[in-house]
Residue, then its C-alpha position, 0 to 999 in steps of 0.5 A: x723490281x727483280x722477280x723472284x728476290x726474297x723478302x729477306x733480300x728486300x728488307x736487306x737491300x733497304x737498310x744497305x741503301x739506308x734509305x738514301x739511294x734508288x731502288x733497286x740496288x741488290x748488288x751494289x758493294x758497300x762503300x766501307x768496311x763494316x764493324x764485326x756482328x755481334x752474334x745476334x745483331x741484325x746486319x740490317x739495323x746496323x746500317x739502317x738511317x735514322x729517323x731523324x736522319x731522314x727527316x733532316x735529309x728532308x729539308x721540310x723545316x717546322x715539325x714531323x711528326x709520325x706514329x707507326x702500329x704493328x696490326x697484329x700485336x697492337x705495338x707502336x713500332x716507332x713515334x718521332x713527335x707522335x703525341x704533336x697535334x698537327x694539320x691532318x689536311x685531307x687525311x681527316x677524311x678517313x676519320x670523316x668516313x669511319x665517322x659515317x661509317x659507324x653512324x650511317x652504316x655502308x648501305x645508307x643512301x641520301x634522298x632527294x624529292x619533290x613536293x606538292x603541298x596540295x593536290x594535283x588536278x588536271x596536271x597542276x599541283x593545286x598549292x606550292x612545289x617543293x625541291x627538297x634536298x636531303x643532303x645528298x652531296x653527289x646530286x648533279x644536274x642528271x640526277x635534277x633532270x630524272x626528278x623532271x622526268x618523274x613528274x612528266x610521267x605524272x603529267x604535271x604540268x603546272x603549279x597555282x603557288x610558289x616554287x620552294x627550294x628548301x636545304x634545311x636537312x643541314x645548316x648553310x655554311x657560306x664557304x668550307x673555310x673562310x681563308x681560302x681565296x673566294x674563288x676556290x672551287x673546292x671551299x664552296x658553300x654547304x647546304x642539305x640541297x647541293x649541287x653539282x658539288x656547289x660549283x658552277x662553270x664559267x666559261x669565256x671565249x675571245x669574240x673580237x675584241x670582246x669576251x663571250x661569257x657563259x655561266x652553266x651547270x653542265x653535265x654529260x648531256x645537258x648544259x642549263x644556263x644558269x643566271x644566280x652566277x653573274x660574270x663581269x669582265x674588268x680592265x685590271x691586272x689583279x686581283x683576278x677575281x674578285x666576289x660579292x654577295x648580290x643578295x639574289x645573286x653570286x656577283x663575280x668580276x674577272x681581270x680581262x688581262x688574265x682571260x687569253x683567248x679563252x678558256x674555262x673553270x668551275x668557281x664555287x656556288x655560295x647560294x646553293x639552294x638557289x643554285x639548284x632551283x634555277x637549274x631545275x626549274x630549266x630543266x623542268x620547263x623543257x619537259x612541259x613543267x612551266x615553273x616560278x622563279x625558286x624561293x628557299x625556306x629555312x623549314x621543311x614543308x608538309x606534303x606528298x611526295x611527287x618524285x623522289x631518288x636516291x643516291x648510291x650507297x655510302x660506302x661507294x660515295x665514300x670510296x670516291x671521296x678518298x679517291x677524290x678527296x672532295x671537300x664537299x662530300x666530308x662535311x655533308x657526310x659528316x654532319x649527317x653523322x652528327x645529325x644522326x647520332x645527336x638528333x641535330x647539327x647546328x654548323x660544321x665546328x659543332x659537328x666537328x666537335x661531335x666527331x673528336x668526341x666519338x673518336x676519343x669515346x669510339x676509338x681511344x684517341x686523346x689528341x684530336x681537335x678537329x674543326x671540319x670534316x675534310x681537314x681544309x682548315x689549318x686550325x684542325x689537329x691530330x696527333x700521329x699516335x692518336x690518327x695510327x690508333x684510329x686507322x688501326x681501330x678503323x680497320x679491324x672494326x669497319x673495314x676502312x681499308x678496302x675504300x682507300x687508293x694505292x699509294x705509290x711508293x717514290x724513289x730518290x729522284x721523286x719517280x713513282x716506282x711500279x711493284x714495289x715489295x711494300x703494297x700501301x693504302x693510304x689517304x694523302x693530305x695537302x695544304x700549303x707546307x703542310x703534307x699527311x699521309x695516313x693508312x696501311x702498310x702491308x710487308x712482303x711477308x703478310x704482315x700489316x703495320x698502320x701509320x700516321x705522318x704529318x709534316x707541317x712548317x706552320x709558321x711559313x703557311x701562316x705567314x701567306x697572304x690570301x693572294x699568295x695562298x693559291x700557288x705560294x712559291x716554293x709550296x709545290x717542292x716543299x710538298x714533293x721532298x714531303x712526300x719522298x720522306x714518307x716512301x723512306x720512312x715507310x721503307x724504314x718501318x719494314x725493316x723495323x717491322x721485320x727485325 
């Protein structure tokens, strides 16, 4: 972008370019004479592209539906479809992170510890060892292993009765969302113990004629085999993987025609208690701590506290979250809301349901039906108007903001278009023909508008088989002409906005 164009000659050029050619075009002619101006009239609006336009342009089919706030006087510029509850996707995670926000606070942390049920002597824990999960959704395999090194230092050596493992801070819910395809990654299994976001890593490499086949829980340093995780190789074509629950196990099998010469991939833990006893009880044995095989109980055992840490503050957990938009973090950070805020937590809907109720108490909003706390599940709804109102509620009240990431504004060929005039933070969501894109748009001029757009062809995603759902065709250009309307429509606000 030229230096030194004034904030007039940019809102100018957007509306000559009605939305509909590459930025920059300052000089570029108009193509056709224009009527007289109205003394009065803003030369700006009169060759300014529709909404509708724009959404046409698009070629998304199904609806868009979007709000768009004006910070400073609290005024909806524009709505098209505003007040239609739509899939949020992933945006439901900015609500999810003022949700903790206003419950948990920005400095709250989550613990993990160590118990012993009775007393050591010489070394040995006279009763049963407790791995207590607290919650925490960033604990990877590092964080397990300064746990063992807290209690060599205490010279603990051993244990007379049972290695427990208990994650009943939350309630264990199989898999984030039962209609994705088993072997997602991002849909794993929740607990209040979780590990290395409930994934573990598979990894083959071609031997001969054979596969050598590894199942691990890695981190910078450490690289714990793990044996709750089973890998069988099948001759067949499809499907690629397939899972079972084998009671003690995650039982997996693998199409040989699909593995090439190798190669690696992380696959979801749905026994994540067991999960993260396994690997610490491995990681304890390489510091002198010799250790049962893990068993889970549903309830919290009494004991002293041998080791215990802590994670980074919430606020810092949330940013990663809204940079990352793990799944995992939304619903365990969201349902230790609900368990703060209510006093207990019993599954995700009815924690879901507990956040809907604080946005409509909390922030005014009206049509929010959420069913979990990431927005992987199609069946939630918000309204653009109502998602507008929390983003402008969120910010003035909790600071939100601050913890989203840029958002690059995109040019007609699709390009990401460096120091563009209009600066967005925003949080992005995308599940299959459905597109969201939530947060804060600041003008050249200072001035700050809030907006909400959902665009979603419900009936093409609802009409995916579950093989289909992983890369379904035509998802991914549906998605990029999704995200190109939302640059046009932001562009179209700040001429609104500015007017």
């Amino acid at each position: 972008m030229k230096q030194g164009i004034s904030r007039r000659a940019f809102l100018t050029s957007l509306a000559a370019a009605g939305a509909g050619a590459a930025l920059p075009a300052w000089a570029e002619a108009p193509t056709a004479s224009l009527r007289p101006v109205a003394r009065g009239e803003d030369i700006r609006l009169r060759t300014l592209k529709s909404a509708e336009e724009l959404i046409d342009a698009a070629r998304l089919d199904g609806t868009v539906g979007f709000a768009v706030i004006n910070l400073a006087t609290g005024a909806v510029i524009e709505q098209h479809a505003g007040a239609t509850g739509m899939p949020p996707a992933s945006v439901a995670k900015a609500l999810t992170a003022g949700y903790a926000l206003d419950t948990l606070g920005p400095e709250y942390r989550f613990p993990t510890e160590i118990l012993a049920t009775g007393p050591v002597r010489d070394g040995v824990v006279q009763g049963d060892l407790v791995l207590l999960g607290g919650g925490d959704p960033t604990l990877d395999t590092d964080g397990l292993a300064e746990l063992a090194a807290q209690l060599e230092e205490k010279a603990i050596t051993g244990v007379s009765g049972k290695f427990l493992v208990c994650g009943s801070a939350l309630p264990f819910t199989r898999t984030i969302d039962p209609g994705q395809p088993p072997h997602l990654g991002y849909s794993p299994a929740l607990s209040g113990l979780n590990l290395n976001y409930n994934r573990v890593h598979f990894e083959w490499k071609k031997a001969g004629g054979d596969y050598d086949v590894s199942m691990d829980a890695p981190s910078n340093t450490l690289r714990p085999a793990v044996r709750m995780a089973r890998m069988g190789i099948v001759a067949r074509s499809l499907p690629v993987y397939t899972y079972t629950d084998g009671g003690a196990r995650d039982e997996w099998t693998v199409a040989r025609g699909a593995l090439g010469n190798g190669g690696a991939r992380w696959l979801p833990v749905r026994k994540p208690e067991l999960y993260a006893g396994e690997v610490f009880q491995a990681l304890a044995g390489a510091r002198g701590l010799r250790l049962p095989a893990p068993e889970v109980v549903l309830a919290r055992p009494e004991g002293e506290s041998l080791a215990r840490r802590e994670s980074d503050v919430l606020r810092e957990i949330l940013r990663d979250m809204l940079k990352y938009s793990t799944n995992l973090t939304a619903e365990i950070v969201g349902q230790t809301a609900t368990r703060v805020r209510t006093g207990m937590v019993t599954s995700l809907e009815t924690s879901a349901a507990a956040m809907n109720a604080w946005a409509r108490e909390e922030l005014g909003l009206t049509n929010v039906a959420l069913v979990d706390h990431s927005g992987l599940s199609g069946l939630s709804r918000i309204a653009a108007v109502d998602m507008a109102t929390a983003m402008k509620e969120l910010r003035t009240r909790l600071e939100l903001k601050p913890l989203l990431k840029p958002f690059k504004m995109r040019d007609q060929q699709g390009r990401s278009v460096n120091d563009h005039p209009v600066q967005v933070q925003a949080k992005t969501g995308t599940l299959n023909f459905v597109s969201g894109l939530s947060g804060f748009a600041e003008l050249p001029d200072g001035s700050e508008l809030a907006f909400a757009i959902f665009c979603g062809d419900i009936p093409r995603r609802e009409a995916l088989s579950m093989a289909q759902r992983e890369r379904p065709e035509g998802a991914r250009s549906w998605n990029a002409r999704a995200k190109m309307l939302q640059s046009r429509l932001i562009e179209r606000w700040a001429v609104l906005a500015n007017a």
